[in-house]
Wavefront OBJ file of the C-alpha trace (Angstrom):
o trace
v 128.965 147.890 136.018
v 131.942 146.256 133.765
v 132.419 146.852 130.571
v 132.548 144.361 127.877
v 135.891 144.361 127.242
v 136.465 143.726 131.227
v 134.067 140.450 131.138
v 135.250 138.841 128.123
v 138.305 138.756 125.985
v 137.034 141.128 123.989
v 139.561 143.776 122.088
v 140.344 147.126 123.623
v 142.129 148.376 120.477
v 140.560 150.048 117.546
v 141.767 147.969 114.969
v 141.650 144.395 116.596
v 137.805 145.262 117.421
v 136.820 146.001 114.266
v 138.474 142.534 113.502
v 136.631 140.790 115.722
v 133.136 142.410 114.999
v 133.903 141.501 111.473
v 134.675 137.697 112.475
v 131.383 137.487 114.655
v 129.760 138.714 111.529
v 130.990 136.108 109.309
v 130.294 133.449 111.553
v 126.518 134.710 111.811
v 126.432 135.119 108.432
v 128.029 131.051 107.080
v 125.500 130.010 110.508
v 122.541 131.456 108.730
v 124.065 129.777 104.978
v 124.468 126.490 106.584
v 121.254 126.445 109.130
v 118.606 127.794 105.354
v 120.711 124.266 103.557
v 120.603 122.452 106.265
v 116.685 122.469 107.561
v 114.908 124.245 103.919
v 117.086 123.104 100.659
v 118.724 120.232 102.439
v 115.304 118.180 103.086
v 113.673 119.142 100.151
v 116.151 117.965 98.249
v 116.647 114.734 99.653
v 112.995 113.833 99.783
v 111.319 115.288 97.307
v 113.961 115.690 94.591
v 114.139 119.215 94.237
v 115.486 122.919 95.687
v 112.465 124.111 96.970
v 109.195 123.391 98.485
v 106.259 121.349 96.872
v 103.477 123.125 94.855
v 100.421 121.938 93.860
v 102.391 121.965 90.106
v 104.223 119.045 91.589
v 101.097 117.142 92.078
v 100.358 116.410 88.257
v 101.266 113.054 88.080
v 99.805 111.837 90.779
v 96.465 112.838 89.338
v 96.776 111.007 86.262
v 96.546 107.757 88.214
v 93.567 108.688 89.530
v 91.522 109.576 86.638
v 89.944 106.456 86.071
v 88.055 107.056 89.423
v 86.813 110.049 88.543
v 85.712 109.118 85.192
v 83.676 106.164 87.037
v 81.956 108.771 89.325
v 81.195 110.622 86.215
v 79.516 107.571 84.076
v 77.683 107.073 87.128
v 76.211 110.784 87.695
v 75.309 109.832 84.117
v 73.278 106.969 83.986
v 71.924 107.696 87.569
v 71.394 111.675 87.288
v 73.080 112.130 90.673
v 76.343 111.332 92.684
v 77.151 108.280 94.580
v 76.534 108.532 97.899
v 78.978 106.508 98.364
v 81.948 104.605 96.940
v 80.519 101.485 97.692
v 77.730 102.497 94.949
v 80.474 102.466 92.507
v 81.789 98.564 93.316
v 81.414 96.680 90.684
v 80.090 97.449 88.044
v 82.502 100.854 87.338
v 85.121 100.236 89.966
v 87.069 96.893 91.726
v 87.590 99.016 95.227
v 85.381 101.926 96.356
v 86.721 105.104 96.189
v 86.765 107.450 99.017
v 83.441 110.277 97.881
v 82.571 112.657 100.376
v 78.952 114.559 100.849
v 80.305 117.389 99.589
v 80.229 116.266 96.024
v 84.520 115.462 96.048
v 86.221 112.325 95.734
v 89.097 112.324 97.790
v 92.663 110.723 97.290
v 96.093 110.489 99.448
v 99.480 111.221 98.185
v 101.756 110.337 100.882
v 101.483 113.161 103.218
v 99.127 115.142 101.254
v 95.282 115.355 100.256
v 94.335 115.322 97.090
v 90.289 116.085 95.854
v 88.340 116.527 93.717
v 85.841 118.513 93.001
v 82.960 117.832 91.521
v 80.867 120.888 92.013
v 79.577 123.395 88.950
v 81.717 126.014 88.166
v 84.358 124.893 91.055
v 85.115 121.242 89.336
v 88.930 120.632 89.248
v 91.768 119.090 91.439
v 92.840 120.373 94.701
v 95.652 119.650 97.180
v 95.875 120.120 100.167
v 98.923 119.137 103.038
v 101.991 120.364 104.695
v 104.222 121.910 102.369
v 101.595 122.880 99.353
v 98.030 123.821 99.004
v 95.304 125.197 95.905
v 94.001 124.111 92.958
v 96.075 121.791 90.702
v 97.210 123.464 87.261
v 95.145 120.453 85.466
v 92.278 120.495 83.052
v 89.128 119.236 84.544
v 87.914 115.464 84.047
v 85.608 114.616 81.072
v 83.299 112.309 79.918
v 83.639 112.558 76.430
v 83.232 109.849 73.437
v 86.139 107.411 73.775
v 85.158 107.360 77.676
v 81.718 106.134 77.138
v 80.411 102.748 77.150
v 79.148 101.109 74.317
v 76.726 98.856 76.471
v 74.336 100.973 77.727
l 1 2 3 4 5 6 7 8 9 10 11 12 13 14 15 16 17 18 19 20 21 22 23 24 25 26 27 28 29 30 31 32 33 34 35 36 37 38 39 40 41 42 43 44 45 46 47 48 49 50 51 52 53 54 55 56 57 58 59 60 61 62 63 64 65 66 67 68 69 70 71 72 73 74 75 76 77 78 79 80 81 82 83 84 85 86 87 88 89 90 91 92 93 94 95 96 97 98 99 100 101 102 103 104 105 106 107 108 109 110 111 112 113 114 115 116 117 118 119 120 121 122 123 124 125 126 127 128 129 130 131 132 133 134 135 136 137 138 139 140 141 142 143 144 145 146 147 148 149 150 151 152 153 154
């Protein structure tokens, strides 16, 4: 059997192997810095804006777009006493397009490559996300029907 240093040009003195374990390394070592920016912090930051990974704190805005749906669902659980069994249910009178409710009792919405919901369940009611990079409840106060959400007309 050969020895290393027989195979490859690898250093038989002290001194010039220690330099070249040292070299090897530092070239693992800027390999590992370049490969995290290159496939973690390099994509995130050029498509989603930011250093690190998407959390369902990142999903905030989107939500407030889709309030008005919910709020629909919820005038309609209250002149009905139940849930739509559909969206269709909610076209037109509270909606233009039906939304897309699932038997479960959530409404559910997409945000490019993620799944947004929500709940509409006692004691569980809130938004939810769920997708490839984040996943959990939403850090956003529940929807409510209160006074200046009513209608006047019924």
């Amino acid at each position: 059997m050969t020895r290393l240093s027989e195979r490859a040009n690898f250093p038989d003195h002290p001194a010039l192997r220690k330099w070249w374990t040292g070299r090897v390394v530092y070239y693992a070592f800027l390999c590992g810095v370049f490969g995290a920016i290159a496939f973690y912090f390099g994509p995130n930051r050029i498509l989603r804006g930011k250093w690190t990974a998407l959390g369902p704190e990142d999903f905030v805005e989107w939500i407030e777009v889709e309030q008005p749906v919910i709020l629909a669902v919820k005038k309609f659980q209250r002149d009905y006493g139940r849930l739509p069994r559909n969206g269709d249910e909610l076209v037109p009178k509270y909606l233009p397009t039906p939304p897309d409710i699932r038997r479960d009792g959530t409404v559910a919405f997409y945000a490019g490559d993620h799944f947004l919901t929500y709940c509409l369940t006692p004691g569980k009611e809130g938004w939810f996300v769920e997708g490839p990079d984040a996943n959990g409840r939403i850090p956003a106060p529940a929807v409510e029907l209160d006074a200046a959400n009513t209608d006047s007309s019924r």
